[in-house]
N, C-alpha and C positions, 0 to 999 in steps of 0.2 A: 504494500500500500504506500500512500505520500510520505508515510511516518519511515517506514523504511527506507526510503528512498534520501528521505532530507538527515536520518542518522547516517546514510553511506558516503551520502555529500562529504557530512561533518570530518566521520573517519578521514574521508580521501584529502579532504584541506589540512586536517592536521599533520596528516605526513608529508605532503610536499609545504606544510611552512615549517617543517626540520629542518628542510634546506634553506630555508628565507635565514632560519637561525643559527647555519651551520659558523663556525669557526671557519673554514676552508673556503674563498673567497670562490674555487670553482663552482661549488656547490650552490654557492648564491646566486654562482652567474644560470646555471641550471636553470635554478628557481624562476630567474627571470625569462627564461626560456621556455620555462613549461607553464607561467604567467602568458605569455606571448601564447604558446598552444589554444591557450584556455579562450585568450578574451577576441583570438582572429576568427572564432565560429559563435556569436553571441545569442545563439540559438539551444547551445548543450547546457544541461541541466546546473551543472556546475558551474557554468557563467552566470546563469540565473540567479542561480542558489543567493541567499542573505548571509550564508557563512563564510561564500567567498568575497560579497561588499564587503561586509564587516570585519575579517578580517585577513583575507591575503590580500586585497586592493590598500589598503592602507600601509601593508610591508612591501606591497612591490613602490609602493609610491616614496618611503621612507629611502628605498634603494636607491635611489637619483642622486643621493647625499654619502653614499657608502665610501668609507676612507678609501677604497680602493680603485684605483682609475678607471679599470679594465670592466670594474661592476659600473659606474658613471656611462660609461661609455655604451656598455648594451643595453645601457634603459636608452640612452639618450637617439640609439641608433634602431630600437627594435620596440621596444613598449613605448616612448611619445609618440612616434608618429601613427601611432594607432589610437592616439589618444584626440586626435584632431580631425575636426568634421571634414568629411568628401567635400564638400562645398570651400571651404575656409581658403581664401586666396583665390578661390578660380574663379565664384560668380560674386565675391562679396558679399558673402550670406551669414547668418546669424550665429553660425558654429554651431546650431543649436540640433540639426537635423542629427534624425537615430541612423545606427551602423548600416540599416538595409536598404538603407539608398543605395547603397554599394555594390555591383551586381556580384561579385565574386566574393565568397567569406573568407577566404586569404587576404580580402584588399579589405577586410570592414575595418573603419576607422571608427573609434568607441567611443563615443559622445556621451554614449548611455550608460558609461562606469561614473563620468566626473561631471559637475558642471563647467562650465567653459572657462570661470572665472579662476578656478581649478588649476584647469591647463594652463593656461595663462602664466601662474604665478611660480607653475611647473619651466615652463618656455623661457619666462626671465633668472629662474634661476640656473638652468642650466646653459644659457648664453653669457652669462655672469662665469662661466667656470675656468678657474686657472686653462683647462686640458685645451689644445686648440681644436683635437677633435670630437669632440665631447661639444663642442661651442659650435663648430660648422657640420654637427649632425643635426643639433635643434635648431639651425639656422633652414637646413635646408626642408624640416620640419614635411610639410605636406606631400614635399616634391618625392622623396624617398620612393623607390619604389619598391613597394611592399612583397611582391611576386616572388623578389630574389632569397628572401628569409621562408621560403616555400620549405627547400631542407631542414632549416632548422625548426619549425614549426610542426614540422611531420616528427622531427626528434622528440622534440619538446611534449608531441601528443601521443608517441609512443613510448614517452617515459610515464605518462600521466597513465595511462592504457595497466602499464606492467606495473604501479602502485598500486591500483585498481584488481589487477588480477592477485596480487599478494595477499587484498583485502581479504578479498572473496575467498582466499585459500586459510587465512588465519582464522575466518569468520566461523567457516565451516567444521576445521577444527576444533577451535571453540564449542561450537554447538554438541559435535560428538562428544566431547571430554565431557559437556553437562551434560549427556546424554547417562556417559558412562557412571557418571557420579549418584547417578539417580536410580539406577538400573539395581538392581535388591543384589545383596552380596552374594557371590557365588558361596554354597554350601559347605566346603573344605572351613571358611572361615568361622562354622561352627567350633567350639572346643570337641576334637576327637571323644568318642566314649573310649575307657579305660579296655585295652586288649582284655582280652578274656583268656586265661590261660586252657590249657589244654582238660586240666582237673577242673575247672569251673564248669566248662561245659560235658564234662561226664556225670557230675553230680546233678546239673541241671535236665540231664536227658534221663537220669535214674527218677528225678523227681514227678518229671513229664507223666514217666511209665505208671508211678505209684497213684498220680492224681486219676490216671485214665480208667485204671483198676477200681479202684476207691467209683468211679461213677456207673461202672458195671457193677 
């Protein structure tokens, strides 16, 4: 059901924002990578999702500021310009139009993650940035063409894919181990009865004989 669905969401954000909080600066770049997967098809549930507003949208946007050039730089060159409306620059328009104006969902630019005023204050400060190319990727902002990040986007959503399938694989574990917990204990875990020696059960078979008599 929805309920299921919006818990596997949940699951699936909190393991790709291990990456947002890795130590290891590849791992973040990852992160922004399987961000970029996520928000070029703004049709999948998990773009949808309120778990991934609330909280990978706010760590991928924190990333734009990341001590590390090389994280600066693939937001600046792969998540802004998907942050900027199809429109913006080319007819003069409000920046306000949603991704699906876009005919192709590798070119949707995502309006409908930020408000514009957002982007904006995203755009001035990464053209503010010491890096040169960090500054003439958000310069060149709209123009970028998004096609070419095709590879990486297919990476970025077959990593998303294969944390997905892990889910499903722990989940289902899970379920069996409570399965198994639940399940009445096998018999052996009774305390054994006491061996019966060889004389117990000869005195017992003499008793048998004497009862059976006694009821003739």
């Amino acid at each position: 059901g929805g309920g299921e669905g919006s818990s596997s969401t949940k699951d699936l954000v909190d393991e790709v924002m291990q990456f947002a909080e890795s130590k290891t600066y590849k791992e973040r770049q990852l992160f922004l990578f399987m961000c970029e997967g996520i928000i070029a098809d703004p049709r999948t549930a998990v773009a949808q999702s309120q778990v991934f507003k609330k909280e990978l949208l706010p760590k991928m946007i924190e990333l734009a500021n990341d001590r590390i050039v090389n994280i600066q730089l693939a937001f600046s060159k792969h998540i802004f310009p998907r942050l900027l409306s199809v429109v913006e620059g080319k007819e003069g328009g409000e920046g306000g139009t949603a991704a699906t104006t876009s005919n192709s969902s590798d070119d949707a630019r995502c309006t409908w993650l930020l408000p514009v005023e957002n982007v904006q204050k995203i755009k001035e400060m990464l053209i503010s940035n010491k890096d040169s190319d960090v500054k003439s990727f958000a310069k060149l902002g709209n123009s970028i063409d998004l096609a070419k990040s095709n590879a990486l986007i297919k990476e970025g959503r077959d990593l998303v894919k294969s944390l997905e399938e892990k889910l499903r694989e722990r989940k289902g574990r899970e379920e069996r181990e409570a399965l198994d917990e639940k399940a009445p204990p096998p018999p052996q875990s009774a305390p054994p009865p006491n061996p019966k020696t060889g004389n117990d059960m000869v005195v017992e078979a003499i008793e048998k004989e004497e009862e059976e008599e006694e009821e003739e």
